[in-house]
Each structure stands twice: as C-alpha cells, then as structure tokens.
FIMI-83344 format. One record per residue (C-alpha): x, z, y; chain; residue in three letters; residue number from 1. Coordinates in steps of 0.2 Angstrom, whole numbers, plus 5000, padded with zeros to 4 digits. Each point is the difference from the previous one (the first is absolute). Layout:
BEGIN
+------+------+------+---+-----+-----+
|   c1 |   c3 |   c2 | c |   r |   k |
+------+------+------+---+-----+-----+
|    X |    Z |    Y | A | ALA | NUM |
...
+------+------+------+---+-----+-----+
REM end
This chain:
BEGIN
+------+------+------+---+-----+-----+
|   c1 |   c3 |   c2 | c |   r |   k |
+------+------+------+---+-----+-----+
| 4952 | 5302 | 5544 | A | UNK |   1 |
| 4984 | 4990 | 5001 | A | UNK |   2 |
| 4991 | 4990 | 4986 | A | UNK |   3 |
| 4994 | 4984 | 5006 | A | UNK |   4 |
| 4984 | 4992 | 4995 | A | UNK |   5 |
| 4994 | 4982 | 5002 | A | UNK |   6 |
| 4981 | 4997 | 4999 | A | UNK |   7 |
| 4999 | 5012 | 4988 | A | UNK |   8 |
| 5018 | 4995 | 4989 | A | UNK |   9 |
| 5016 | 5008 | 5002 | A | UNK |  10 |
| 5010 | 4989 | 5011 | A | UNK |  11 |
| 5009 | 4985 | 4993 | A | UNK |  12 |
| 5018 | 4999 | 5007 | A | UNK |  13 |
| 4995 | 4979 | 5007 | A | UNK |  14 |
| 4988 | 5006 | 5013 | A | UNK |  15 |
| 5012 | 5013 | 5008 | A | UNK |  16 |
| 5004 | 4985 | 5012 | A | UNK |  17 |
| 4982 | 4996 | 5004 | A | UNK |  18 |
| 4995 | 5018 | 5002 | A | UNK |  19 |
| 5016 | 5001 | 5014 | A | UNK |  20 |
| 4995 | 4987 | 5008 | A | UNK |  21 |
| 4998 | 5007 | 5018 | A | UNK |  22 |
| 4980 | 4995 | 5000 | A | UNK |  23 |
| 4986 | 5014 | 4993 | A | UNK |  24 |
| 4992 | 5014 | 5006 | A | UNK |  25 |
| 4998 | 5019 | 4993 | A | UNK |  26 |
| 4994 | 5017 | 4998 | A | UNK |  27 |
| 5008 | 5016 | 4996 | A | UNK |  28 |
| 4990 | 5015 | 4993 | A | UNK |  29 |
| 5001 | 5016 | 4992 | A | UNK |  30 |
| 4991 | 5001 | 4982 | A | UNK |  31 |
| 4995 | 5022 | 4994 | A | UNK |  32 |
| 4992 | 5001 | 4983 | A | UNK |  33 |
| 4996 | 4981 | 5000 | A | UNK |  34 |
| 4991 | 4999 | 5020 | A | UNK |  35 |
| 5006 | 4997 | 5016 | A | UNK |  36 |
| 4994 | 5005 | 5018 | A | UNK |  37 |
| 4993 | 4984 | 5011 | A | UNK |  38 |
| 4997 | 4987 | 4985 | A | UNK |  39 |
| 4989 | 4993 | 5009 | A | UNK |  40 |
| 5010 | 4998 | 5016 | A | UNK |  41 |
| 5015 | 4994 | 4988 | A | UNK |  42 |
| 4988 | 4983 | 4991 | A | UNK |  43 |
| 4993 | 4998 | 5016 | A | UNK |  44 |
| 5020 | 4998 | 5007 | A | UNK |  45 |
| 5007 | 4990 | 4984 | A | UNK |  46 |
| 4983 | 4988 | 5001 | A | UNK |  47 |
| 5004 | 4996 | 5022 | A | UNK |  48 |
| 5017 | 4995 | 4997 | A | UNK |  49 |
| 4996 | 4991 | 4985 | A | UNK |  50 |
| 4988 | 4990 | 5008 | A | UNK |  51 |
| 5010 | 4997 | 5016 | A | UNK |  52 |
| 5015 | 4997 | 4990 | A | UNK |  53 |
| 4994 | 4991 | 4986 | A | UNK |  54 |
| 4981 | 4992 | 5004 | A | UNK |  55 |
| 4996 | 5010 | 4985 | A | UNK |  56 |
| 4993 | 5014 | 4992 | A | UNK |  57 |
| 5004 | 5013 | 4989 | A | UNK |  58 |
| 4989 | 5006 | 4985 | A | UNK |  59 |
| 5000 | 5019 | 5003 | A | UNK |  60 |
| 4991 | 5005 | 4984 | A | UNK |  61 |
| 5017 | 4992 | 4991 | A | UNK |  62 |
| 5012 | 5006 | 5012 | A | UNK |  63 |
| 4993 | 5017 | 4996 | A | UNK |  64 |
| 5001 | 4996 | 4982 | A | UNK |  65 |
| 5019 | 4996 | 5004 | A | UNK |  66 |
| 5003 | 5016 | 5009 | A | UNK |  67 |
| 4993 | 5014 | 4986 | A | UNK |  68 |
| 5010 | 4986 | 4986 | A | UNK |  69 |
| 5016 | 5003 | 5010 | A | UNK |  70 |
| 5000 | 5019 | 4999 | A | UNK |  71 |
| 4993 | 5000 | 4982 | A | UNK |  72 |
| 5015 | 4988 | 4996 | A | UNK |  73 |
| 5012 | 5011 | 5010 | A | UNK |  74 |
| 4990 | 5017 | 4994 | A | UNK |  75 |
| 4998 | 5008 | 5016 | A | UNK |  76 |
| 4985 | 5007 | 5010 | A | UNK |  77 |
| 5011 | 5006 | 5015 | A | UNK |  78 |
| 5010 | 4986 | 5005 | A | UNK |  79 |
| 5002 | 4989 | 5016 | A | UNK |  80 |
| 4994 | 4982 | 5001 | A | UNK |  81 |
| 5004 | 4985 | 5009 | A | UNK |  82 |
| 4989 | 4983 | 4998 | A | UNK |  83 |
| 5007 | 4986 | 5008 | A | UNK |  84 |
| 4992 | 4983 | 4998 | A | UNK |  85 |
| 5010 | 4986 | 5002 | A | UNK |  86 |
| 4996 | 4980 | 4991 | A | UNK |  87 |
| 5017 | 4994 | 4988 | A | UNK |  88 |
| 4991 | 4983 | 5006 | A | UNK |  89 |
| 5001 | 5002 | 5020 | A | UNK |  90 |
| 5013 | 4985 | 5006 | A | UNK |  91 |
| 5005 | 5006 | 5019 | A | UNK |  92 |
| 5002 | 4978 | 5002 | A | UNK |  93 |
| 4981 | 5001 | 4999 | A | UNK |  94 |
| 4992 | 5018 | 5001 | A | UNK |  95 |
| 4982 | 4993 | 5005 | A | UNK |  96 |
| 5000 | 4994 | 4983 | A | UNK |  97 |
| 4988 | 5011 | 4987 | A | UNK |  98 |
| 5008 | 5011 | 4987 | A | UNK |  99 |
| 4997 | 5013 | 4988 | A | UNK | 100 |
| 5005 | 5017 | 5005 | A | UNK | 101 |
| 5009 | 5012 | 4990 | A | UNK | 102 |
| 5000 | 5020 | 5001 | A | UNK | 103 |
| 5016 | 5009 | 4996 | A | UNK | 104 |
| 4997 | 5019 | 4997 | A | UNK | 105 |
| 5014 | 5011 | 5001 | A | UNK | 106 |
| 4999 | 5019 | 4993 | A | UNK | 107 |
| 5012 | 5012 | 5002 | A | UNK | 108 |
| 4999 | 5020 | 5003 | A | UNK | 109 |
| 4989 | 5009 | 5011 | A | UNK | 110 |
| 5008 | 5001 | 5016 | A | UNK | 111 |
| 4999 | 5013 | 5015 | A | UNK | 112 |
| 5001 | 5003 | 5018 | A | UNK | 113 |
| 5014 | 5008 | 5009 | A | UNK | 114 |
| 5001 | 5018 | 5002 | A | UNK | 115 |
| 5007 | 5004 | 5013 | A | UNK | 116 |
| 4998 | 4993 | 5018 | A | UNK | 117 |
| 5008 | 4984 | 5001 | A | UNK | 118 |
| 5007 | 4986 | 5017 | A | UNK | 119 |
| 4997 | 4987 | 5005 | A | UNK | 120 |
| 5009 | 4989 | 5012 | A | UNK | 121 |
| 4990 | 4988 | 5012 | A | UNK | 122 |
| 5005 | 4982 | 4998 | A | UNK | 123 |
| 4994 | 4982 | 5006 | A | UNK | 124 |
| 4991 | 4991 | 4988 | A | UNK | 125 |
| 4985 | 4992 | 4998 | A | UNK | 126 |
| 4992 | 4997 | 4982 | A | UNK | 127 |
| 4995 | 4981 | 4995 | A | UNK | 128 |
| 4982 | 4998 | 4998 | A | UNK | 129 |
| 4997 | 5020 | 4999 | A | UNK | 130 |
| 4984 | 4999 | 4994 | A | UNK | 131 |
| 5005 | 4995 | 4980 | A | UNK | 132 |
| 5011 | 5010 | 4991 | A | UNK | 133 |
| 5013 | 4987 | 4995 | A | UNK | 134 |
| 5016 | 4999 | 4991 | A | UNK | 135 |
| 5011 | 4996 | 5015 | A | UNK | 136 |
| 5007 | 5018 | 5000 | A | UNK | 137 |
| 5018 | 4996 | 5005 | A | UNK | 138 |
| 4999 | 5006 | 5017 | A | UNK | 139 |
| 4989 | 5015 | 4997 | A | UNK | 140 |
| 5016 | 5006 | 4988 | A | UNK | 141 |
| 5013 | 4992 | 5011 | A | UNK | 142 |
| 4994 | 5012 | 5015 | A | UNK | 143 |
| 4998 | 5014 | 4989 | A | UNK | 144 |
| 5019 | 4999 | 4993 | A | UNK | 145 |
| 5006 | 4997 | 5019 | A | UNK | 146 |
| 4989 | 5016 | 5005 | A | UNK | 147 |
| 5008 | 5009 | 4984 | A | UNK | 148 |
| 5018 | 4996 | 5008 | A | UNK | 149 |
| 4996 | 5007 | 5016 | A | UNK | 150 |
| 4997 | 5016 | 4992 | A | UNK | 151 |
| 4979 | 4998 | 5000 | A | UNK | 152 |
| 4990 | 5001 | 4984 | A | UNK | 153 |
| 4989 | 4987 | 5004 | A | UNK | 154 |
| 4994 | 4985 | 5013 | A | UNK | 155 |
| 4986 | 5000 | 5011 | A | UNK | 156 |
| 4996 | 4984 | 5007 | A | UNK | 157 |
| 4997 | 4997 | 5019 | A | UNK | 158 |
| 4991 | 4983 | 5006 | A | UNK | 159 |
| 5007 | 4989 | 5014 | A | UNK | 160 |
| 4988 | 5009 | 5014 | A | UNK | 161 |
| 5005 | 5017 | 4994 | A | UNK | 162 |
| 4988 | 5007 | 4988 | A | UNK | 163 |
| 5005 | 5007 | 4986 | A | UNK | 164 |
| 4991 | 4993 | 4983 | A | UNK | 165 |
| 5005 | 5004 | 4984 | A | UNK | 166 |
| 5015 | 5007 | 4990 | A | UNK | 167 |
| 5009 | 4989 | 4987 | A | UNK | 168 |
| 4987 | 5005 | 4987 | A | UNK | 169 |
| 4988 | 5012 | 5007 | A | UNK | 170 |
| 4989 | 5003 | 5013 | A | UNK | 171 |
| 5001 | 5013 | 5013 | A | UNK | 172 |
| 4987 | 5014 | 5005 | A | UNK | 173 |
| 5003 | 5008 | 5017 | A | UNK | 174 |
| 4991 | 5018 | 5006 | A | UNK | 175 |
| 4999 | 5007 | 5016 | A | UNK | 176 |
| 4993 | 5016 | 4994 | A | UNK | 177 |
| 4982 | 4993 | 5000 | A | UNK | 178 |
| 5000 | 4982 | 4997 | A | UNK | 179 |
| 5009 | 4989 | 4984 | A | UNK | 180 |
| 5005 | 4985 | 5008 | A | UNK | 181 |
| 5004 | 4984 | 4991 | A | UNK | 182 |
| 5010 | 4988 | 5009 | A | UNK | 183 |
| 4991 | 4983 | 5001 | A | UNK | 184 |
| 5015 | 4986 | 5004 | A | UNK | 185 |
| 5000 | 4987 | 4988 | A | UNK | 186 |
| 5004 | 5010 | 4980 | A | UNK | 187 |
| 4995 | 4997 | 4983 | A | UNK | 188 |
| 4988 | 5013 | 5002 | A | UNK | 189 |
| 5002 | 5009 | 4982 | A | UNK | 190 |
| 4986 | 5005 | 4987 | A | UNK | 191 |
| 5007 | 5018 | 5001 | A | UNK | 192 |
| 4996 | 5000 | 5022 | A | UNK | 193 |
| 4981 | 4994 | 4994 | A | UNK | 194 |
| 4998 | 5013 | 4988 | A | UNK | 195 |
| 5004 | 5014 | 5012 | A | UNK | 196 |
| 4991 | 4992 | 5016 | A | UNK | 197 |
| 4986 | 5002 | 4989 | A | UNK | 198 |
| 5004 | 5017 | 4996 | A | UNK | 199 |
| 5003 | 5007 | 5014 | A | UNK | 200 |
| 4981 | 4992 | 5006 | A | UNK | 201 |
| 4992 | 5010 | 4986 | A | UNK | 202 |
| 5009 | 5015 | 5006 | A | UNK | 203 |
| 4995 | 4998 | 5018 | A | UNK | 204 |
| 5018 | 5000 | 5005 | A | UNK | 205 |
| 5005 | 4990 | 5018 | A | UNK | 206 |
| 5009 | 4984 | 4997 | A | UNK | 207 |
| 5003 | 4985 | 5012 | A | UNK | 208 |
| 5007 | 4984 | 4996 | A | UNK | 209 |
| 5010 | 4992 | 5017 | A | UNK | 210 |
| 5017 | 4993 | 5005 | A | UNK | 211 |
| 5013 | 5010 | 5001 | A | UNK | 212 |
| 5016 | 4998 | 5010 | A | UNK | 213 |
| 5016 | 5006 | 4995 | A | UNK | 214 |
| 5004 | 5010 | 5014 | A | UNK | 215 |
| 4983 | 5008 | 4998 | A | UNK | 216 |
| 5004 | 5009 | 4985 | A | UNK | 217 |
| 5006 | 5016 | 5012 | A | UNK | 218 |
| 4980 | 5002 | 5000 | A | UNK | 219 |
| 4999 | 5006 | 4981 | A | UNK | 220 |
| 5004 | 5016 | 4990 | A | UNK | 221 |
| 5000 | 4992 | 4981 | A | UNK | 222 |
| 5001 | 4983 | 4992 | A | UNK | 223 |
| 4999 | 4997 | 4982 | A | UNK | 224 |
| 5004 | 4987 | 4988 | A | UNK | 225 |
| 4988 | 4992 | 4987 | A | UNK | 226 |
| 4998 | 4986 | 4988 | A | UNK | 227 |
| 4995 | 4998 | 4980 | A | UNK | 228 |
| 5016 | 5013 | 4997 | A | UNK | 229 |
| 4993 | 5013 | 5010 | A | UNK | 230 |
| 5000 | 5009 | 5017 | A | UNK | 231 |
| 5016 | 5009 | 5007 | A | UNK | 232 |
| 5004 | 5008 | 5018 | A | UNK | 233 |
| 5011 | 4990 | 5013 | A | UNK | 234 |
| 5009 | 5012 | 5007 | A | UNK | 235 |
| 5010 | 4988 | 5014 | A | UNK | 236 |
| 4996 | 4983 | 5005 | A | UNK | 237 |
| 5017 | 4995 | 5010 | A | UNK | 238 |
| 5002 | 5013 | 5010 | A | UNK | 239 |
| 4983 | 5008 | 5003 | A | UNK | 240 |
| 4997 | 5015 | 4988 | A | UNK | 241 |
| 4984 | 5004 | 4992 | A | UNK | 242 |
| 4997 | 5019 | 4997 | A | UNK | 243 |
| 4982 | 5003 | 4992 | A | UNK | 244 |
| 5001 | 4984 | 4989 | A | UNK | 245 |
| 4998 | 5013 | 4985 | A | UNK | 246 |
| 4983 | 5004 | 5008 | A | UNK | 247 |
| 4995 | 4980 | 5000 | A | UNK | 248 |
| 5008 | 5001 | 4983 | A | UNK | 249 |
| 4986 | 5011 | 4995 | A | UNK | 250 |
| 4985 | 4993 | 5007 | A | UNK | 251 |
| 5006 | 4982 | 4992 | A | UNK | 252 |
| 5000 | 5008 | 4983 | A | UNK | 253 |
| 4983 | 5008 | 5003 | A | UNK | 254 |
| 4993 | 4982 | 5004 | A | UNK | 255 |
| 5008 | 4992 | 4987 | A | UNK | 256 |
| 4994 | 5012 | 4988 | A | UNK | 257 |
| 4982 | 4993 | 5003 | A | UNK | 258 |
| 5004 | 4982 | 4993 | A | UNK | 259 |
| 4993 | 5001 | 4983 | A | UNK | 260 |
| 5012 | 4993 | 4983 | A | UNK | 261 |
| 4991 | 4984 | 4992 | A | UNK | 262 |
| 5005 | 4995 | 4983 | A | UNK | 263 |
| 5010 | 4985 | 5001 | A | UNK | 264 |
+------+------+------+---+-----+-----+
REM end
C-alpha cells in the first residue's frame, strides 16, 4: 500500500477530494539506495506541465527536500515514487484564475518489469494533449482491462491514420535486426525512451525515429516495452509475432545501463 505525502505532511483525509479532482499532472520513478535514473528529465517534466497547467513554478530544491523526507518518513531507500502536483484551490468555474499548487507524493515498494514476454492488443485511441503526463488515465486503464478480456496482456494504441503510438503506459522499441525504431505518432514520450535513445547514441547503436503503420509491423523481428518500471519483450502485437525481442531486450538494457543514478 502506498504512503501518501502532501508538501512534505502526511496527507490529511479533507484534501483526498482536492487531490482527485481530475486536474494535475505527474511522474513516476524508480528510487535504488536513495537516486533515481533521469532526474533531470523527471523535474524538467513536473516543471512543463506545471507551467502549462498551472502558470506556475515549482521550487525544485523543496520538491527534492520532499522526496528524500518521504522515504526517510516511510524508511525506504528502494521504493517506487509518484509526484503528482495538483492545487486544493483550482475551481474548474474559473481555471485561468491563479492558485497555489500542491505536490502529493506517494511511496510504495520498489516495483519491476515483466519477465516474461508479454501482448498487446492494437486499439484506436488517441491520448488528450499527449505531450503532459496528466491524470486523465481512465481510458489508458479502460483499454488495458478490455485488451485483458480478449485474452491480451496489454493495449497498444493505434492513431486515426494507422500508426501505431504508444502502449497504455509504455513506450514501444521496434528492431529490424539493425535499426531501434521508435514510433513517432502522437505519445507521451516517456523519461525511460529518452534515457535509452541516449544510450543507445553513446553506444553507437542505429536508431530511427518515424511513423509507423500498423500493418508495417510484419517488417520487425523484436519490439519491447519500456517506461519508469522497466523494459520487458512483446512477444505479439495482435497478430504479428515478434521472435528476437529478447535480442532487443538486451541491447535496451545495455543503453540503459549508461544512464547514471543521482541522489534525489
């Protein structure tokens, strides 16, 4: 169960509602021995939708200071975070009007990627203002259980000209024995995808960014799955199989291996 922090106070029961309220943004990272992988990238995302949501900024020296308070409180070094910032104060009746915001912090236990080689079932949808990682996730869960139903693990979302995106929380890496491909229709695209593009540059490995259509998939051997979690192999996306996504698998690992882990 996670622990739930509010600008550095355990959360008090009346701001529940404000904290739900279906306006905010957030990130989601994994914390070993106190640092995390792509800090940067993470502020860099909490301060954009803040500022785009909000007309505000956020005081990252505290936020930090509200992270490391969290896990002391909760006595964890390895642990999985989730800042979403929010304002108690935003009235939807007038939303240009200016407003504190709040940071709720959640800890819980370090999480994991899938094992084995997971599905994923291709579904129309196209995610609301891609570019922030918001809290309107309904649909991304809502696709996912539907996909579960059908007997797939997972959904992977396909755009209204055919391209293939993202899945319901992840990206997808595509390899054609030479070349990492990232799909490049309209996603969130995730601090986990940034790290190993740059990875994968420092080890002089190919990668291309283009859009992809569905029915283009027949052209790759692998595909892989990756966000704050972790990277797991895809080994069907509807009804194309992927037989060396073990092989991407690897090379992913190797370029994520080169992000460095900051303090938090």
């Amino acid at each position: 169960m996670s622990r739930l922090f509010c600008n550095g106070e355990p959360l008090d029961a009346a701001l529940a509602g404000a904290a739900l309220v279906n306006y905010g943004h957030f990130t989601s990272m994994q914390v070993r021995g106190g640092a995390v992988q792509g800090r940067a990238l993470h502020l860099q995302r909490l301060q954009q939708g803040t500022r785009e949501l909000f007309d505000a900024a956020l005081d990252e020296a505290q936020l930090r200071a509200w992270l490391r308070q969290a896990l002391a409180r909760c006595g964890m070094q390895d642990a999985s975070l989730r800042i979403t910032v929010f304002s108690r104060d935003f009235d939807f009746r007038q939303p240009l009007r200016a407003v504190p915001v709040d940071v709720l912090v959640a800890v819980s236990g370090p999480a994991t990627a899938p094992a084995v080689a997971r599905t994923a079932l291709p579904v129309h949808y196209e995610r609301e203002s891609p570019h922030i990682k918001h809290v309107g996730t309904f649909p991304l869960f809502h696709h996912r259980r539907q996909a579960m139903r059908t007997g797939f693990d997972d959904a992977l979302f396909v755009d209204m000209a055919g391209n293939v995106s993202e899945g319901s929380t992840w990206n997808l890496a595509l390899w054609n024995g030479a070349c990492v491909t990232w799909p490049q229709a309209a996603a969130l695209r995730g601090v986990t995808e940034q790290l190993l593009g740059a990875g994968l540059e420092a080890l002089g490995q190919a990668q291309c960014r283009r859009c992809i259509a569905l029915d283009a998939l027949a052209a790759f051997t692998g595909a892989a799955a990756c966000n704050a979690t972790g990277l797991w192999p895809l080994g069907r996306i509807g009804g194309q199989a992927f037989t060396q996504s073990e092989e991407l698998l690897q090379q992913l690992r190797q370029a994520k291996a080169q992000a460095p882990w900051q303090p938090l």
